[in-house]
Residue, then its C-alpha position, 0 to 999 in steps of 0.5 A: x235661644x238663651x235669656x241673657x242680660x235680661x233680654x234675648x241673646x240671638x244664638x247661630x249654631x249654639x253661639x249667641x249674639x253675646x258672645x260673638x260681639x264680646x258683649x255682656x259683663x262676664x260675672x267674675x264668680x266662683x267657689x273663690x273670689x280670690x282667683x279673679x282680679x275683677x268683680x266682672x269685665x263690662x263690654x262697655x268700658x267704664x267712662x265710654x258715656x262720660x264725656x257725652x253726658x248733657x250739660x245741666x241747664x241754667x234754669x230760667x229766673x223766673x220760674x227759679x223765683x216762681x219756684x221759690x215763692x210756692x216754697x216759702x208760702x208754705x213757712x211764712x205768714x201772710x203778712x211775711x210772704x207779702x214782703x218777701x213776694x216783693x223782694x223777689x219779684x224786684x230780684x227777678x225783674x230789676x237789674x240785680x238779679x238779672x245781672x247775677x243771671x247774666x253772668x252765671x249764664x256767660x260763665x256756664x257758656x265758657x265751661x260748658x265741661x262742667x256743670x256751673x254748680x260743680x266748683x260753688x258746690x266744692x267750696x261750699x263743702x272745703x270752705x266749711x269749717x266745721x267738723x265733720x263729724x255730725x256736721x258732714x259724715x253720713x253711715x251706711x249699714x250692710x245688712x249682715x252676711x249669714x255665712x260671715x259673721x266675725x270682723x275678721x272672716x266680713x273685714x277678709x272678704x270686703x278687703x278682697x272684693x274692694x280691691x278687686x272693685x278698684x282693679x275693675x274700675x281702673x282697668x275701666x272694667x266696671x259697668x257703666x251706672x245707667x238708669x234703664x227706664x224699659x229694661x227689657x229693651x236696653x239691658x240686652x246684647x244689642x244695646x250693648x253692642x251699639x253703644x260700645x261701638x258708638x264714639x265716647x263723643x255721642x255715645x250717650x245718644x245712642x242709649x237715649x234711643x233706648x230709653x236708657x239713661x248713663x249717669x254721671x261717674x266723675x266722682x269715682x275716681x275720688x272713691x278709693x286712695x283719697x282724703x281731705x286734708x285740711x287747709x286754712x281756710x279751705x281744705x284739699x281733696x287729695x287723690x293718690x292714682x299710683x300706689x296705695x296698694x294697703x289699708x289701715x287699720x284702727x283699733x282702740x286708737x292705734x293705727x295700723x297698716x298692710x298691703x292688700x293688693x300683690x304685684x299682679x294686681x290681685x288681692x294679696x291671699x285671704x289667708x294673709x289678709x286675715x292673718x294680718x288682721x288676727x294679728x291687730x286684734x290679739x294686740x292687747x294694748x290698751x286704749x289709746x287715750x292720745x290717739x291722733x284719730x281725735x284730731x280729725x274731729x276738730x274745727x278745720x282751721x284748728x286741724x290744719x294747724x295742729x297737722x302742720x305741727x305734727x308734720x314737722x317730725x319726719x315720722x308723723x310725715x310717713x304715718x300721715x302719708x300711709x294714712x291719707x294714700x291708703x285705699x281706704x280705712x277699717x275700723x274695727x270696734x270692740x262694741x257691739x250693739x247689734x246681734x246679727x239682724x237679718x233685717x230692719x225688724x230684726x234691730x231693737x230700737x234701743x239697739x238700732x240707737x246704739x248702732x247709729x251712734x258707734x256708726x255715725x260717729x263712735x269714740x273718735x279715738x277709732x275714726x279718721x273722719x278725713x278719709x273718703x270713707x271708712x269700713x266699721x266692723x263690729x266684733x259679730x261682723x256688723x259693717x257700714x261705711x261712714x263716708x266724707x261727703x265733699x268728694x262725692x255723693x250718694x251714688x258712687x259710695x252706694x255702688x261701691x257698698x253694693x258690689x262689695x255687698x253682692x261679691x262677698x254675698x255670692x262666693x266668700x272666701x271660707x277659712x279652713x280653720x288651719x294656720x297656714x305653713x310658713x306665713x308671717x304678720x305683714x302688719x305695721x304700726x303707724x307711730x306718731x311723735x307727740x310733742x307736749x303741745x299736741x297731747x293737750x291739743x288731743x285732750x282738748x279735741x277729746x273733751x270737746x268731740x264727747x260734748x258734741x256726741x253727748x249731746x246728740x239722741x236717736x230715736x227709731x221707728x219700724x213698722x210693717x203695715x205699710x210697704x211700697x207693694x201696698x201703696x203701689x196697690x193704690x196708685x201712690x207714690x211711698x216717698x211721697x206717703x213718708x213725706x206727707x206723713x213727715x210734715x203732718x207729724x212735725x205739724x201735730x208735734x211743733x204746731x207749724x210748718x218746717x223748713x224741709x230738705x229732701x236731696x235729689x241726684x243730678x248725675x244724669x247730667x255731667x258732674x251732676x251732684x244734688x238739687x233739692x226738693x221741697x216736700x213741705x208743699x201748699x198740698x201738704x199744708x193743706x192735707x196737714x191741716x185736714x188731718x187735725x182732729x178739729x177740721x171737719x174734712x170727711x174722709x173722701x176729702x182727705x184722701x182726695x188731698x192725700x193724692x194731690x200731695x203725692x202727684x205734686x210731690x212726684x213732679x217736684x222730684x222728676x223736676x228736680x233730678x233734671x236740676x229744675x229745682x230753685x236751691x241750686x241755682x239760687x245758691x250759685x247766684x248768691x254766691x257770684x253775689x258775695x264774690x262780688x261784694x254785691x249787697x242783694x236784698x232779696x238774699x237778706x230777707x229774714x225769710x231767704x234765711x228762715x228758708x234755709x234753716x233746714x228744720x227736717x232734712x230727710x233722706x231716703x235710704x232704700x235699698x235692699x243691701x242697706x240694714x240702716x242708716x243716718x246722719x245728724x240734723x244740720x240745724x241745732x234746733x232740727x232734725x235728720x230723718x233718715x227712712x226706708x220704705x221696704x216691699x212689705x215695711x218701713x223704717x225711720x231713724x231720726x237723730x235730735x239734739x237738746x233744742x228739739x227732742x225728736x220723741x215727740x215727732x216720732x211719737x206724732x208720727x205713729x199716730x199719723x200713719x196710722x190715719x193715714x192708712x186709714x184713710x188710704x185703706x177705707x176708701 
């Protein structure tokens, strides 16, 4: 018997059960990745679950309001949450909201193909018109690669596992994403047998039986040769499924394309690729100081009518289209905080603030924040992605930055060194015609993208004594140890208690997006207040208030990943409302408003593949917390602007951890 897939595969003279039923996704590895059109071949076909995943549930009104009280009772005073108890119980029992719910629900029965926040959640996003930059676009940093490190050896080898990722993804190729909750029992070659012979129409419940879960992958088709285009009034996603066989390249302003994807579907040769890019980077033009990239920075109203501009000239339309059709775009940099970290200890904070800075949102001469995500490459092979966020959430892009990670990790193309005989550049230049007007037009965006980036601060925290390993020794949740200590710091800092966001992903239901979580709970208060020097509470006593937030804590996230959250639903509601010209007290309330004004929104970045990561508040008066919780570390990036500097948190922060762990480790 072999050990295969984490599991047994059953042999029969010396043939196992794997290989007979053409099962297991084949790792497409060797001493060149070049050689392989797909990063490996799933037996089970990319979408098979797709079109048997649940339908996610309206929640009941009641337990929606329920939720929604037992949140704002953490922010409000006594004398505030009485009137806003009021109006919600009016909301949930008088015919207003019963009749907002009436209708979403006999809406959700008609499209029961999708989820009812899929289409308020787009617009939400492509009705927006702010700029992207810091108001939207998040990064993701790889952790360096220890065998590539220049942008040209990283940028050749990601280039090549991208477009075998795409080559595997459309050939339906890709694994499945699917959360295994016992592993040992569905990552195994009888699993994959009976769901791959099972019909797509009831294919999902075939893997429930072994505890093992499909999400939702609709957003993957968005991933590659997609943009956002703006629009008055509300912006188009644009996907292009033919063509799109090149990237573009932008350095100091200027853009760039070439192909990277031959006629039989493999990657164009890695000495072409790297020559191509060789070539971009010993073109010694300078800054471009009227660089188009600017005006993807502005208002969205404003974009849209400065792209109509640009398109009446024949050539903007093809550079335009080159842009918008490419898989994706490369950024390469001539800065260069950061000096080869091989982990989150390995960054000085003052660097860490550098390199959160040129990722998140860099000169914008060198960015085109409309694409579905670009790759930044540093001149030492530092990479992230900086990623649109209407299309698609967190778990497609971090699919995509994992399996480009691990192919580039596992067999890189490694150049000899010699110039190959006989092969020329490939690269072209994208030329824009600028009128007089959009010249001023990209000055004016330069000027006012410099303001809002200026005014931007990060600050970082890393420490080692505090790890998943350890507080799974004492039977605690780490998210939930970061979140205490968030609302407990923030409380030490401001002297009162924020409205706080933690995202969760729906994607185990069909087009599943997020609900949110509210780790600002009645057991965090109450644990906050315990922690104040002036308390009294003895140390068992806080360490008993320490687990009844990290339990709550965890049930809100097992209801809110099954979409048993109250924004969601709250939102879609208001929005029926609005769409109907319905004037609805409850959704006035100064304290509906007071609840979403995010003051700390939080997202977790854990995983092993990612060095950092972060995103800008989404309040002018809050803060984004970007953290990771490691085996054996933990790390913290925290971005900040003038109405609320982030440093005294940060510094509160140290201190809470350290009582924390305190308590933790003494008893």
């Amino acid at each position: 018997m072999a050990a295969l897939s984490r599991g047994v595969a059953f042999s029969k003279k010396g043939v196992s059960l794997l290989q007979v039923c053409g099962l297991g996704p084949k790792a497409c590895y060797g001493t060149d990745i070049t050689r392989h059109k797909y990063l490996h071949e799933s037996s089970i076909p990319t979408m098979h679950f797709q079109d048997s995943l649940p339908h996610l549930k309206v929640p009941k009104l009641d337990d929606t309001v329920e939720r929604y009280l037992r949140a704002q009772k953490v922010i409000l005073t006594d004398e505030e949450y009485k009137k806003t108890e009021t109006l919600a119980k009016e909301f949930q029992t008088g015919s207003q909201g019963q009749e907002l719910q009436r209708r979403l629900v006999e809406g959700d029965k008609m499209n029961k193909h999708t989820s009812y926040v899929t289409e308020p959640w787009f617009d939400m996003y492509l009705e927006s018109r702010l700029p992207l930059p810091l108001n939207y676009n998040p990064f993701l940093a790889f952790k360096p690669d220890p065998k590539l490190k220049n942008a040209i050896d990283r940028g050749t080898n990601m280039i090549i596992s991208a477009v075998r990722f795409r080559s595997t993804l459309r050939d339906g190729l890709l694994k499945p994403e699917i959360f295994h909750l016992n592993p040992a029992r569905s990552q195994t070659p009888l699993y994959e047998f009976l769901t791959r012979m099972t019909p797509r129409s009831f294919s999902w419940y075939t893997s429930l039986l072994f505890k093992a879960f499909p999400l939702d992958m609709s957003q993957y088709n968005r991933l590659l040769n997609s943009t956002r285009v703006p629009r008055f009034s509300k912006d188009e996603l644009v996907t292009y499924d033919c063509g799109g066989d090149h990237v573009v390249v932008m350095r100091k302003g200027h853009i760039y394309k070439f192909k990277v994807v031959g006629d039989n579907g493999l990657p164009v040769p890695p000495e072409q690729i790297r020559m191509n890019l060789q070539y971009i980077l010993d073109d010694n033009r300078p800054q471009n100081h009227e660089s188009v990239g600017y005006l993807t920075t502005l208002e969205r109203n404003k974009w849209a009518s400065l792209r109509e501009e640009l398109l009446k000239e024949s050539a903007n339309k093809v550079s335009l289209e080159d842009i918008d059709s490419s898989l994706f775009v490369i950024c390469l940099e001539t800065e260069d905080p950061t000096s080869n970290a091989t982990s989150l200890d390995d960054i000085d904070p003052v660097v860490a603030q550098q390199f959160t800075k040129l990722m998140l949102h860099g000169d914008g001469a060198n960015r085109w924040f409309d694409k579905s995500f670009s790759l930044i490459l540093t001149p030492s092979g530092q990479a992230a992605i900086n990623f649109e966020h209407s299309w698609g959430d967190g778990v497609a892009i971090l699919r995509f930055f994992n399996e480009v990670y691990d192919a580039t990790l596992k067999a890189p193309y490694i150049p000899d060194g010699l110039k190959p005989s006989g092969m020329v550049s490939q690269v072209e230049k994208l030329e824009f015609q600028l009128s007089e007007t959009l010249k001023k037009e990209i000055s004016v965006a330069k000027g006012l993208f410099d303001k809002q980036v200026n005014d931007l601060k990060v600050d970082t925290l890393k420490d080692d004594r505090f790890g998943k390993q350890m507080m799974k020794q004492y039977k605690l949740s780490p998210d939930a140890i970061m979140q205490l200590s968030f609302q407990i710091a923030f409380h030490r800092a401001y002297k009162y208690f924020p409205a706080t966001y933690e995202s969760c992903s729906t994607a185990a239901f069909k087009h599943g997006r997020t609900e949110t979580l509210r780790p600002g709970t009645l057991e965090t208060k109450a644990c906050a207040l315990a922690f104040d020097p002036n308390s009294g509470v003895d140390a068992s006593t806080k360490l008993k208030l320490i687990r009844e937030a990290s339990e709550v804590h965890q049930k809100l996230k097992e209801k809110a990943v099954m979409g048993q959250g109250f924004d969601r639903h709250l939102f879609v509601l208001k929005t029926i409302a609005t769409k109907n010209n319905l004037e609805i007290p409850f959704f006035t309330d100064p304290a509906y408003a007071k609840l979403n004004h995010i003051i700390l929104s939080t997202s977790t970045l854990s995983d092993d593949r990612v060095l950092l990561g972060g995103f800008a508040p989404v309040t002018s008066d809050g803060l984004g917390v970007g953290y990771r919780v490691d085996d054996d570390a933990f790390g913290v990036n925290v971005t900040s602007y003038p109405a609320r500097d982030g440093a005294p948190f940060l510094e509160c922060l140290k201190k809470t951890f350290e009582d924390v762990l305190e308590i933790i480790t003494r008893n």
